[in-house]
VOGU-3710 file (C-alpha; in Angstrom, 3 decimals, decimal comma):
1> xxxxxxxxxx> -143,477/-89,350/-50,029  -143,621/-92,876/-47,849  -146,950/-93,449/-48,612  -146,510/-93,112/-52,429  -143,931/-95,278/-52,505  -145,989/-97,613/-50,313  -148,723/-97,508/-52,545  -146,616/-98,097/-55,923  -144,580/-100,662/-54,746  -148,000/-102,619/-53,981
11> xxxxxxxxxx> -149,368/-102,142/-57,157  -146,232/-102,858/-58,178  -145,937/-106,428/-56,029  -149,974/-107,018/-56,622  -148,814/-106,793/-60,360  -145,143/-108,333/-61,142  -145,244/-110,929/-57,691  -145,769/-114,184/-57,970  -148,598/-115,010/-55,606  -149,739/-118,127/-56,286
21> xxxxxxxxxx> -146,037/-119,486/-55,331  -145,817/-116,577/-52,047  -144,608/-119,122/-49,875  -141,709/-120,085/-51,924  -140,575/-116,338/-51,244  -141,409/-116,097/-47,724  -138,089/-116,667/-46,094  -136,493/-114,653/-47,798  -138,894/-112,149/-47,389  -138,382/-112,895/-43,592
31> xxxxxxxxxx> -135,028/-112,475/-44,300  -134,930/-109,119/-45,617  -136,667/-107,457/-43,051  -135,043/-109,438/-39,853  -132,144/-107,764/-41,726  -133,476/-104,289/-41,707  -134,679/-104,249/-38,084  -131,545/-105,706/-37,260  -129,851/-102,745/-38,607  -132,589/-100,532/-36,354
41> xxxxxxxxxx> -131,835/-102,269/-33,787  -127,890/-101,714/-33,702  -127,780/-98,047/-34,275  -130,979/-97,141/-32,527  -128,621/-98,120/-29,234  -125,312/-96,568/-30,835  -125,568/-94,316/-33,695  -127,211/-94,345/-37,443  -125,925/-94,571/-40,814  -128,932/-93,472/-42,611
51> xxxxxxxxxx> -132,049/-92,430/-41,292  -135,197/-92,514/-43,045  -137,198/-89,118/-42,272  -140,364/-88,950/-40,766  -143,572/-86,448/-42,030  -146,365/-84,910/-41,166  -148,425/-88,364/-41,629  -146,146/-91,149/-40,379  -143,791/-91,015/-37,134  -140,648/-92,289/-37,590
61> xxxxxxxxxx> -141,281/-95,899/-35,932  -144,220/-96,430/-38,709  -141,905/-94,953/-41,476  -139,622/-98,036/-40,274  -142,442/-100,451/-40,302  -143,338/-99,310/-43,399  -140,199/-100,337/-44,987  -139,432/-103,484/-42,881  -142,973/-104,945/-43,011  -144,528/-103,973/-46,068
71> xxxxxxxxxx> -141,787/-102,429/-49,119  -138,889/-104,663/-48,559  -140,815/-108,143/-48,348  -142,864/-106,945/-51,402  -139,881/-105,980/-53,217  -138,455/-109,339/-52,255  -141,125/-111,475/-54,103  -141,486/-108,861/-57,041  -137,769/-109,183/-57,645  -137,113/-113,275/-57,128
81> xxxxxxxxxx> -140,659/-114,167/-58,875  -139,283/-112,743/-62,163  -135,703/-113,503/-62,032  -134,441/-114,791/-64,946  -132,665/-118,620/-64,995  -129,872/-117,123/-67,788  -126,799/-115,678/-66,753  -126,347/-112,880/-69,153  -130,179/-112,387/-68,265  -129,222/-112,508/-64,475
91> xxxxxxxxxx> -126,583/-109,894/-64,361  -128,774/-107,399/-66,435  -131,614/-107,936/-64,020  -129,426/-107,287/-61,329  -128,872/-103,826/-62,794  -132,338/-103,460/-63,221  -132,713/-103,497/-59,873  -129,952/-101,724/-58,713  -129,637/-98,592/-60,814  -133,572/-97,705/-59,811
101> xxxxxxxxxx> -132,954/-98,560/-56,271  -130,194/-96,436/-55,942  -131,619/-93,404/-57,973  -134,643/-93,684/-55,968  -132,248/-93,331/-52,794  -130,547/-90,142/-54,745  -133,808/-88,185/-54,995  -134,806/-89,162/-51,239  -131,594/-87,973/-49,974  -131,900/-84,737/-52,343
111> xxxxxxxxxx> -135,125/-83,985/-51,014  -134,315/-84,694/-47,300  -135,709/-87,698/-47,082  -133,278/-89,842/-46,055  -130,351/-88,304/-44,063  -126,604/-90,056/-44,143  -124,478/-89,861/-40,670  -120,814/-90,739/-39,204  -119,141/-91,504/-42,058  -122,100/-93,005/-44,264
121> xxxxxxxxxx> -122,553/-91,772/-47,878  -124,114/-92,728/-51,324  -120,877/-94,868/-52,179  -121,483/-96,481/-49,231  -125,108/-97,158/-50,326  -124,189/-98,191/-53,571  -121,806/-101,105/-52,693  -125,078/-102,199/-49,849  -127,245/-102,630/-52,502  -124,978/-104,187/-54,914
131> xxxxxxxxxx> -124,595/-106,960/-52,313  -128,288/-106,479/-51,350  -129,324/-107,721/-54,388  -127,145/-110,978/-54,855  -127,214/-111,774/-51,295  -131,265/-111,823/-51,467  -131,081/-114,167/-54,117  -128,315/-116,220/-52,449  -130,975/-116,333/-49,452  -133,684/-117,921/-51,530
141> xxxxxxxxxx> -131,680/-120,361/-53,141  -129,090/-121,120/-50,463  -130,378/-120,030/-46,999  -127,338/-121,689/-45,355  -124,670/-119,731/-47,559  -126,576/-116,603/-46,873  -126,934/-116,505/-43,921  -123,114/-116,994/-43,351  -122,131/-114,145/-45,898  -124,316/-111,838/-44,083
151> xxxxxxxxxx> -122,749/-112,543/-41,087  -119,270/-111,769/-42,542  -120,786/-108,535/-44,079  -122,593/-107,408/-41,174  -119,048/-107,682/-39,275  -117,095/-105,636/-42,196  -119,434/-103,006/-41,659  -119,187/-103,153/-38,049  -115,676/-102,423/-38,154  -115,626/-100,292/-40,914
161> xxxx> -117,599/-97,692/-39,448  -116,255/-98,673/-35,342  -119,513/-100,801/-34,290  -117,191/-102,934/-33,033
//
């Protein structure tokens, strides 16, 4: 299952991104992962939240540097190279985004997939990724203000599920 969803979302990026302006995107598509492997990095030492499932084909490290290295950046440009300037456009793209993201996470945790622990479940998920989304734009347009935010959400979930 990784490796179709590896190769669609690069069809997908080689498609929909907008690589003639790549570098415009590539903080934020620094961003994004430093976030992820962040998050590895945390509850590798104490415990997980969700856990990705490895197969047959990829171990579990290369099922994380799938996602951090090649899906999420690619995502990243594919979704900020075709965001709309309009607010009523904005808010609809955002849901674009979100309702696929999180049914995509539905089927993977149906099928095993992905696995939730101590506490973690697809509410949970749900309000991530309807920060995710604004807070990925907020990075590419201000860094500064992103980076701050994430901070103070990174600490809310730290306490929320006794990180800290």
């Amino acid at each position: 299952m990784h490796i179709i969803v590896i190769i669609l979302v690069i069809l997908f990026a080689l498609f929909k991104g907008d690589w003639k302006n790549w570098e415009d995107y590539y903080p934020t598509m620094l961003y994004i992962s430093l976030a992820t492997f962040l998050y590895e990095f945390i509850s590798h030492s104490h415990f997980h939240l969700w856990e990705l499932q490895e197969t047959s084909i990829l171990t579990l490290m290369n099922v994380h540097f799938a996602h951090n290295l090649i899906i999420n950046p690619l995502l990243a440009i594919v979704f900020l190279s075709n965001y709309p300037s309009k607010l009523k456009k904005q808010l609809t793209y955002m849901l674009k985004w979100i309702i696929p993201f999180l049914l995509v996470e539905w089927v993977c945790k149906r099928f095993g997939i992905l696995t939730y622990h101590n506490g973690w479940h697809f509410g949970w998920s749900a309000l991530f990724v309807i920060i995710m989304f604004p807070m990925v734009r907020l990075h590419h347009v201000k860094k500064l203000w992103a980076l701050i935010l994430s901070v103070f959400f990174a600490v809310f979930y730290l306490k929320i599920f006794n990180y800290i």
